[in-house]
ZAVEX-572269 format. One line per 3 residues: number of its first residue (from 0); their letters; for each residue x, y, z of N, C-alpha, C, O, CB. Coordinates in Angstrom, 3 decimals, padded with zeros to 6 digits. Glycine has a CB too. Layout:
<atoms>
NUM> A> X/Y/Z/X/Y/Z/X/Y/Z/X/Y/Z/X/Y/Z  ...
</atoms>
This chain:
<atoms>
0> XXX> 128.029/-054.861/242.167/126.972/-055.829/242.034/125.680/-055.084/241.680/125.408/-054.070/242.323/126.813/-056.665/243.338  124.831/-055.525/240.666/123.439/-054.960/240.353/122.951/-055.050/241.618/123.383/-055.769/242.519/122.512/-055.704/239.258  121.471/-053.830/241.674/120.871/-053.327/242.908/119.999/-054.553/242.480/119.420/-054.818/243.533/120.246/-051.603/243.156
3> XXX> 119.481/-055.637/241.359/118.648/-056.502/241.306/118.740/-057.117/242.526/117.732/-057.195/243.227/118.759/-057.251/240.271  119.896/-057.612/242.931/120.093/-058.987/243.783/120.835/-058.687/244.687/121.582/-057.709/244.690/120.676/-060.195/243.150  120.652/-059.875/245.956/121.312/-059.223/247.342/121.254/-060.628/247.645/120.365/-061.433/247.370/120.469/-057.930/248.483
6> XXX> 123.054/-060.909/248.657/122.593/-062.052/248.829/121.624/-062.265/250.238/121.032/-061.570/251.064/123.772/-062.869/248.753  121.862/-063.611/249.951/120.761/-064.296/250.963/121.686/-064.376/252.380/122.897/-064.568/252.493/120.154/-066.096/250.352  120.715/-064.170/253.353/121.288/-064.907/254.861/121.992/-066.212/254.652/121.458/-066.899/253.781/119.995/-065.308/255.962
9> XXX> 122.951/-066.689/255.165/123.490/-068.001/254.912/124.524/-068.673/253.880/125.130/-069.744/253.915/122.547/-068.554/254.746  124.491/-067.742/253.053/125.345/-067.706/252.014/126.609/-068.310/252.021/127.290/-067.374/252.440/125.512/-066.590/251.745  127.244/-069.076/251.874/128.940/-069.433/251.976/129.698/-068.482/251.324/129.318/-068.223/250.182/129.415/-070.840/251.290
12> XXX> 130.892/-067.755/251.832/131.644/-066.708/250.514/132.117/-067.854/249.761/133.267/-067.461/249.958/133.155/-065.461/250.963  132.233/-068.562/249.304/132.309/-069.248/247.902/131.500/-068.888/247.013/131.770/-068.340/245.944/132.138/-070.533/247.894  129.855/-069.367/247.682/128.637/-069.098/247.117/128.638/-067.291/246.642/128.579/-066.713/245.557/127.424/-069.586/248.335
15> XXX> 128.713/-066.942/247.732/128.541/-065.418/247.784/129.577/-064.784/246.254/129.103/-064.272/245.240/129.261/-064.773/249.625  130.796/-064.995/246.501/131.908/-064.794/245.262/131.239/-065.212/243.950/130.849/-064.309/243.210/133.357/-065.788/245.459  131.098/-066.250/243.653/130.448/-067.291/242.813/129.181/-066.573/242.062/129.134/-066.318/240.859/129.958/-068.607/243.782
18> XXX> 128.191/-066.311/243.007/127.095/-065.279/242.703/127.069/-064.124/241.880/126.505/-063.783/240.840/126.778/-064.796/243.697  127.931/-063.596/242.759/128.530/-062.134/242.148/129.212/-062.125/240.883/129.097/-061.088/240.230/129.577/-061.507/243.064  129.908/-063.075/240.389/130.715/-063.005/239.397/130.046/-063.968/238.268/130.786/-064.240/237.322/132.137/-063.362/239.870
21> XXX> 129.030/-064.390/238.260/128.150/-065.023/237.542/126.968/-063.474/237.107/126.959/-062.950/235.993/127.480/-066.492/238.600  126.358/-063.157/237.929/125.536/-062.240/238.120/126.256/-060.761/237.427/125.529/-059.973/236.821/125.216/-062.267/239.695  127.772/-060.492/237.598/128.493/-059.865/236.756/128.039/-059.661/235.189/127.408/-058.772/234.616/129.621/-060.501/236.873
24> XXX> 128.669/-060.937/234.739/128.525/-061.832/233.580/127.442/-061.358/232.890/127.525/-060.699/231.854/128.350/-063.271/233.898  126.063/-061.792/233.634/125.085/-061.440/233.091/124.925/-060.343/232.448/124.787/-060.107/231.248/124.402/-061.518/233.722  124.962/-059.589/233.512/124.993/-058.005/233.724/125.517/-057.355/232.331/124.855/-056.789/231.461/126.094/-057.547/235.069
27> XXX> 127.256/-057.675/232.405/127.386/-057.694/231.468/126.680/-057.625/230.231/126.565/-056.620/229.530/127.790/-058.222/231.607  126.222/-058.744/230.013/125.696/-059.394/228.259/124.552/-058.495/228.474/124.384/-057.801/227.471/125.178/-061.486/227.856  123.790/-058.273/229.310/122.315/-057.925/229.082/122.865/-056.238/229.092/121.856/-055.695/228.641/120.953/-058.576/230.507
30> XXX> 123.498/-055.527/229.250/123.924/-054.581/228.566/124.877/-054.296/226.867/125.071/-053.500/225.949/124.474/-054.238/229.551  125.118/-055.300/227.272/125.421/-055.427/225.524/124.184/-055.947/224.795/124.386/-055.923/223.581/126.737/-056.607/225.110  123.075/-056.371/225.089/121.832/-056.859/224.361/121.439/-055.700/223.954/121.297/-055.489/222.749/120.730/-057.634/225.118
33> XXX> 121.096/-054.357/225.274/120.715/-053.325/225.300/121.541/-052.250/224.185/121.023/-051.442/223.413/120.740/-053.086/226.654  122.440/-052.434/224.315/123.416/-051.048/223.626/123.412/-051.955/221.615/123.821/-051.266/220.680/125.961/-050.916/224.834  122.883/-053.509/221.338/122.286/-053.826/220.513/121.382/-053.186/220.120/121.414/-052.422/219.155/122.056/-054.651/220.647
36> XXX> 120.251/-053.470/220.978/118.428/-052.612/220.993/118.990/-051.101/220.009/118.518/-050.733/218.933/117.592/-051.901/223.421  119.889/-050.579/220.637/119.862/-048.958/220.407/120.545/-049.077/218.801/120.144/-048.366/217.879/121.010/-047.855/221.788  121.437/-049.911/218.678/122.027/-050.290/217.599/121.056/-050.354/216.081/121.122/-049.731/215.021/122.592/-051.604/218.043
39> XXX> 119.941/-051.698/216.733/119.352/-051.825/215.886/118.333/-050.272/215.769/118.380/-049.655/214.704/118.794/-053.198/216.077  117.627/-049.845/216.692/116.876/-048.805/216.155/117.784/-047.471/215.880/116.994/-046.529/215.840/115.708/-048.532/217.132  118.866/-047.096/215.714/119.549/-046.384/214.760/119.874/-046.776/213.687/120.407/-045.854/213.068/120.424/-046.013/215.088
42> XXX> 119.820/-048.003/212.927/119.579/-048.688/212.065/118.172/-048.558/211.227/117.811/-048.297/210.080/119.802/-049.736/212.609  117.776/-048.794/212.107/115.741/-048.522/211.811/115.876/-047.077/211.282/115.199/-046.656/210.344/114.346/-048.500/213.664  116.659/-046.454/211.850/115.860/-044.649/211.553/116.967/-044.262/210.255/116.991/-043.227/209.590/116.107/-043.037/213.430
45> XXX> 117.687/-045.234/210.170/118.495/-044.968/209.058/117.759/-045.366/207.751/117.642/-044.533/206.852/119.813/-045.695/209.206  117.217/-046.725/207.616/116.579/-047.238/207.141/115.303/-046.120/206.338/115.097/-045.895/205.146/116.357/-048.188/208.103  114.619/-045.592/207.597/113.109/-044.707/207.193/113.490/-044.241/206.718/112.934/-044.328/205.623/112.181/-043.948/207.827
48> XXX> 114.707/-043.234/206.651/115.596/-041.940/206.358/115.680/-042.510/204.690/115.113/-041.754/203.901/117.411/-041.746/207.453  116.219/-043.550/204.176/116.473/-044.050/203.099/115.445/-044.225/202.276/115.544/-043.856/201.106/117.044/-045.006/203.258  114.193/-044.866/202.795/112.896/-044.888/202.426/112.329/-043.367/202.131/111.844/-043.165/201.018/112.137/-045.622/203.533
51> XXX> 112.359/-042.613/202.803/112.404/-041.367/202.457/112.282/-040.970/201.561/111.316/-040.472/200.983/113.066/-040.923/202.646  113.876/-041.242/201.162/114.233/-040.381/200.357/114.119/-041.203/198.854/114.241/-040.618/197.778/115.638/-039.813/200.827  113.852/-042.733/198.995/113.677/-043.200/197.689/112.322/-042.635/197.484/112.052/-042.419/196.303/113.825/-044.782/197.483
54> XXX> 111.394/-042.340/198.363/110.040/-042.193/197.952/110.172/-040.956/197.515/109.626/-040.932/196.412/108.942/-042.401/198.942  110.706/-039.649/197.838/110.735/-038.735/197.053/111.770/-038.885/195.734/111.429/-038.173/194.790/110.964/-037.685/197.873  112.857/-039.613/195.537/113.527/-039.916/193.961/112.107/-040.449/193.166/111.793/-040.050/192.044/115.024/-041.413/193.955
57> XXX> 111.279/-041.467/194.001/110.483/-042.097/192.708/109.361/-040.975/192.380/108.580/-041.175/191.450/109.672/-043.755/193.083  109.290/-039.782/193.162/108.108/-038.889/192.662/108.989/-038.149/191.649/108.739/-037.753/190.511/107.271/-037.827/193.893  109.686/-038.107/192.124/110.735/-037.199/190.971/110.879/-037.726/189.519/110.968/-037.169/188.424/112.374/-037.189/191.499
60> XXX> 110.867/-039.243/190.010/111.175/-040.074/188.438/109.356/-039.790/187.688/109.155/-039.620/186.486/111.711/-042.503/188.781  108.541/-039.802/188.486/107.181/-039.775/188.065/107.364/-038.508/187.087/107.284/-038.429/185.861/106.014/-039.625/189.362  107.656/-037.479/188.144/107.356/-036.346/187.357/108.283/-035.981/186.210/108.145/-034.898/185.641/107.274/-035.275/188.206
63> XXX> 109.057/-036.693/185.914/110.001/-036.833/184.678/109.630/-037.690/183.297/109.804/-037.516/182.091/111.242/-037.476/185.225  109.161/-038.479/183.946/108.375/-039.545/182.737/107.001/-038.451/182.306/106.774/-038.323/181.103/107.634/-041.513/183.637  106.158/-037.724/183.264/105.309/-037.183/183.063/105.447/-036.156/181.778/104.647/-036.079/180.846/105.037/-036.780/184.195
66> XXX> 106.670/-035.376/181.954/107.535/-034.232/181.376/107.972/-035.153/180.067/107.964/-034.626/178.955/108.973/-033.597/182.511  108.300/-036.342/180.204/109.026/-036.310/178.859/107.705/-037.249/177.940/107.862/-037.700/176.805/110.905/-037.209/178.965  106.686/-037.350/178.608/105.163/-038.116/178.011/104.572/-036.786/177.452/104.017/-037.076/176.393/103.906/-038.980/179.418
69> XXX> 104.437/-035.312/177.733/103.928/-034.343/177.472/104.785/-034.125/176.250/104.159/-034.051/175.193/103.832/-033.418/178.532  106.386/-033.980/176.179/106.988/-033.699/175.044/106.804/-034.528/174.313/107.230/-034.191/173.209/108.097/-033.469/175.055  106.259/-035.764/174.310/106.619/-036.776/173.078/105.073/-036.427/172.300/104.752/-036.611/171.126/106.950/-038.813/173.638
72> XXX> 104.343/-035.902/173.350/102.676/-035.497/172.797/103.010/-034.323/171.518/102.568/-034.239/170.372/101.473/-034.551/174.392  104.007/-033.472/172.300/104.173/-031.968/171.577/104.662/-032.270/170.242/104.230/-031.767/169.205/105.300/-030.874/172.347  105.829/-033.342/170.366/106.657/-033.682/168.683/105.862/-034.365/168.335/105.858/-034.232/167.111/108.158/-034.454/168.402
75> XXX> 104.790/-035.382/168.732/104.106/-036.279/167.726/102.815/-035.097/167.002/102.102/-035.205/166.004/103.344/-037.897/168.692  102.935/-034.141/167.906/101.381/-033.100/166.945/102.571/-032.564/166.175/102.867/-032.977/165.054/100.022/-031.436/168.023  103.370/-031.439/166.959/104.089/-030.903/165.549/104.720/-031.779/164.304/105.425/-031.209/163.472/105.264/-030.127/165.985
78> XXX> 104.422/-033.266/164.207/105.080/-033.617/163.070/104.183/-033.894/162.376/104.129/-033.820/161.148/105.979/-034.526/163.089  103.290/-034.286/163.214/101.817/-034.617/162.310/101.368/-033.486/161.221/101.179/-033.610/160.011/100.418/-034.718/163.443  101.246/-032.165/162.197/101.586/-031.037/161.622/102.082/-030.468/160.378/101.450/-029.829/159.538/102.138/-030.785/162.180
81> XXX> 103.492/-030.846/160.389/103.942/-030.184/159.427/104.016/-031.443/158.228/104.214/-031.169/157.044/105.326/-029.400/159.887  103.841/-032.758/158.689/102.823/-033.841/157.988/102.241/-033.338/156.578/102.545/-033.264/155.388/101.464/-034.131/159.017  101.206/-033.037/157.484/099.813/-032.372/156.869/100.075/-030.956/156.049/099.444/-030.587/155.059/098.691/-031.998/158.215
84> XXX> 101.043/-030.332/156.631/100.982/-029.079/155.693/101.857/-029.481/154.178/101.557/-029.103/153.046/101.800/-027.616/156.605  102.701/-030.124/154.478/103.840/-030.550/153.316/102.592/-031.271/152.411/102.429/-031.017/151.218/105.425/-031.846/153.933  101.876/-032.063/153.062/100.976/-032.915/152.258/099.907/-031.510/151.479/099.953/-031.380/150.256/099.997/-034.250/153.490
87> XXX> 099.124/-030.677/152.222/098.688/-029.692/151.275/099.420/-028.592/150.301/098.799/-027.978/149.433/097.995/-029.075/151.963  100.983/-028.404/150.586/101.982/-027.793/149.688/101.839/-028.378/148.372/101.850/-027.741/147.319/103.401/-027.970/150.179  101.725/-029.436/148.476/102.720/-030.577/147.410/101.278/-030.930/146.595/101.340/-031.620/145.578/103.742/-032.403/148.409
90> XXX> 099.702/-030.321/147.192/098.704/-030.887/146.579/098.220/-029.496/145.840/097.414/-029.438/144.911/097.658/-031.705/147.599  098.734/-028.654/146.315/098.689/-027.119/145.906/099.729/-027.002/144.462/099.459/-026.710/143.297/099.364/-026.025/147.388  100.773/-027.304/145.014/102.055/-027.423/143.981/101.181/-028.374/142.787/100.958/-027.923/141.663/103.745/-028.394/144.810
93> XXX> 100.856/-029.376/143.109/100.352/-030.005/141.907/099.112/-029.291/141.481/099.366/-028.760/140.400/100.081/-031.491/142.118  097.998/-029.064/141.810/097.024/-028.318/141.245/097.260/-026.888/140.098/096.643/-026.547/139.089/096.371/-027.939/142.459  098.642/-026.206/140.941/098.893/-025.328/140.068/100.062/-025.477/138.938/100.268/-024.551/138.153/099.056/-024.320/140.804
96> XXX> 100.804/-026.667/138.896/101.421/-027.430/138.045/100.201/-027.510/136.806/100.344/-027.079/135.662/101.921/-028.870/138.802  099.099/-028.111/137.303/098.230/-029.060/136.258/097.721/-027.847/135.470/097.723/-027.746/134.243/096.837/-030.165/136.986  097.213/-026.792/136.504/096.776/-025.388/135.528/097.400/-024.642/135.016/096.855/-023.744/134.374/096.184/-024.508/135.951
99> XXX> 099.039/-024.749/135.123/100.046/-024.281/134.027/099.806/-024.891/133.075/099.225/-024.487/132.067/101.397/-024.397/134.212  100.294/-026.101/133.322/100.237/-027.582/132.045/099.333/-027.466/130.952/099.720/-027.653/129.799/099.663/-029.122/132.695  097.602/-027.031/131.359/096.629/-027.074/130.690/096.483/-026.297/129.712/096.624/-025.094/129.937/095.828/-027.021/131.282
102> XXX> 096.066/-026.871/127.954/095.990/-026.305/127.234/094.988/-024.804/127.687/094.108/-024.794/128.547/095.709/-027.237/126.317  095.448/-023.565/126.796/094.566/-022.135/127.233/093.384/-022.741/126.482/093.416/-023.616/125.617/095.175/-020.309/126.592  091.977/-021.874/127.164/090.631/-022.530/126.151/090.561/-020.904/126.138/090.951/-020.015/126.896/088.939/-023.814/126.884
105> X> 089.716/-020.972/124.622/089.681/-019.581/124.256/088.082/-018.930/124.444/087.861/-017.749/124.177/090.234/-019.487/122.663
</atoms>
Protein backbone atom coordinates (compact mmCIF):
# COMPACT_ATOMS: atom_id res chain seq x y z
CA UNK A 1 0.00 0.00 0.00
CA UNK A 2 1.39 3.67 -0.81
CA UNK A 3 2.94 5.47 2.38
CA UNK A 4 0.19 8.32 0.98
CA UNK A 5 -2.69 6.71 2.85
CA UNK A 6 -3.46 4.84 6.03
CA UNK A 7 -6.55 3.62 6.93
CA UNK A 8 -8.85 5.24 9.18
CA UNK A 9 -9.96 4.02 12.80
CA UNK A 10 -13.23 2.22 12.09
CA UNK A 11 -12.77 0.96 8.91
CA UNK A 12 -14.81 -2.33 7.94
CA UNK A 13 -12.19 -4.99 6.21
CA UNK A 14 -14.46 -4.82 3.29
CA UNK A 15 -13.87 -1.11 3.31
CA UNK A 16 -10.30 -1.57 4.34
CA UNK A 17 -9.70 -4.41 1.23
CA UNK A 18 -11.75 -2.22 -1.08
CA UNK A 19 -9.43 0.84 -0.29
CA UNK A 20 -6.39 -0.81 -0.83
CA UNK A 21 -7.13 -2.29 -4.05
CA UNK A 22 -8.67 0.81 -5.50
CA UNK A 23 -5.74 2.92 -4.12
CA UNK A 24 -3.51 0.04 -5.84
CA UNK A 25 -5.08 0.87 -9.13
CA UNK A 26 -4.32 4.27 -8.84
CA UNK A 27 -0.99 3.84 -7.88
CA UNK A 28 -0.63 1.92 -10.54
CA UNK A 29 -1.78 4.40 -13.47
CA UNK A 30 -0.11 7.36 -11.82
CA UNK A 31 3.11 5.51 -12.34
CA UNK A 32 2.49 4.76 -15.69
CA UNK A 33 1.55 8.65 -16.21
CA UNK A 34 5.03 9.14 -14.72
CA UNK A 35 7.23 6.59 -16.69
CA UNK A 36 4.96 8.63 -19.75
CA UNK A 37 6.46 12.15 -18.35
CA UNK A 38 10.01 10.45 -18.87
CA UNK A 39 8.82 9.05 -22.19
CA UNK A 40 7.76 12.18 -23.44
CA UNK A 41 10.94 14.18 -22.36
CA UNK A 42 13.25 11.58 -24.05
CA UNK A 43 11.29 12.36 -26.90
CA UNK A 44 11.84 16.12 -26.32
CA UNK A 45 15.69 15.61 -26.23
CA UNK A 46 15.42 13.58 -29.24
CA UNK A 47 13.58 16.09 -30.92
CA UNK A 48 16.40 19.17 -29.89
CA UNK A 49 19.00 16.59 -30.96
CA UNK A 50 17.22 16.63 -34.52
CA UNK A 51 16.80 20.35 -34.50
CA UNK A 52 20.32 20.41 -34.03
CA UNK A 53 21.38 18.94 -36.36
CA UNK A 54 18.96 20.34 -39.11
CA UNK A 55 20.26 23.71 -37.99
CA UNK A 56 23.72 22.81 -38.68
CA UNK A 57 22.66 20.85 -42.39
CA UNK A 58 20.93 24.31 -43.18
CA UNK A 59 24.33 26.26 -42.41
CA UNK A 60 25.96 23.85 -44.45
CA UNK A 61 23.37 24.26 -47.28
CA UNK A 62 24.08 28.19 -46.77
CA UNK A 63 27.54 27.76 -47.17
CA UNK A 64 27.13 25.78 -50.38
CA UNK A 65 24.83 28.06 -52.18
CA UNK A 66 27.41 30.71 -50.99
CA UNK A 67 30.32 28.54 -52.82
CA UNK A 68 28.43 27.83 -55.78
CA UNK A 69 27.10 31.97 -55.97
CA UNK A 70 31.01 32.84 -55.87
CA UNK A 71 31.65 30.27 -58.81
CA UNK A 72 28.87 31.38 -60.94
CA UNK A 73 30.54 35.13 -60.26
CA UNK A 74 34.03 33.51 -61.42
CA UNK A 75 32.45 31.86 -64.93
CA UNK A 76 30.23 34.84 -65.57
CA UNK A 77 33.72 37.28 -65.45
CA UNK A 78 35.80 34.67 -67.17
CA UNK A 79 33.32 34.51 -70.05
CA UNK A 80 32.72 37.95 -70.20
CA UNK A 81 36.37 37.90 -70.47
CA UNK A 82 37.25 35.95 -73.02
CA UNK A 83 33.91 37.75 -74.54
CA UNK A 84 35.77 40.73 -74.85
CA UNK A 85 39.06 39.45 -75.92
CA UNK A 86 37.62 37.31 -78.98
CA UNK A 87 35.67 40.58 -79.63
CA UNK A 88 39.19 42.64 -79.79
CA UNK A 89 40.95 39.53 -81.85
CA UNK A 90 38.39 39.59 -84.49
CA UNK A 91 38.56 43.69 -84.48
CA UNK A 92 42.36 43.41 -84.77
CA UNK A 93 41.98 40.55 -87.38
CA UNK A 94 39.83 42.92 -89.29
CA UNK A 95 41.88 46.10 -89.07
CA UNK A 96 44.81 44.17 -90.32
CA UNK A 97 42.73 42.36 -93.02
CA UNK A 98 41.63 46.01 -94.24
CA UNK A 99 45.48 47.14 -94.29
CA UNK A 100 46.45 44.13 -96.34
CA UNK A 101 43.40 44.73 -98.62
CA UNK A 102 44.40 48.45 -99.13
CA UNK A 103 45.62 49.67 -102.28
CA UNK A 104 49.88 50.58 -101.58
CA UNK A 105 49.98 54.67 -101.84
CA UNK A 106 53.21 55.63 -103.20
Amino acid sequence: MPDYVEHREGATEIGKLTAEAIVREYEAAAKDIEAMGAELIERVKQCEAMTRDALAVTQEMKETAMRYREEAKRIFVQIEDCSQMTAEVRKTCTELKERIAAPATA
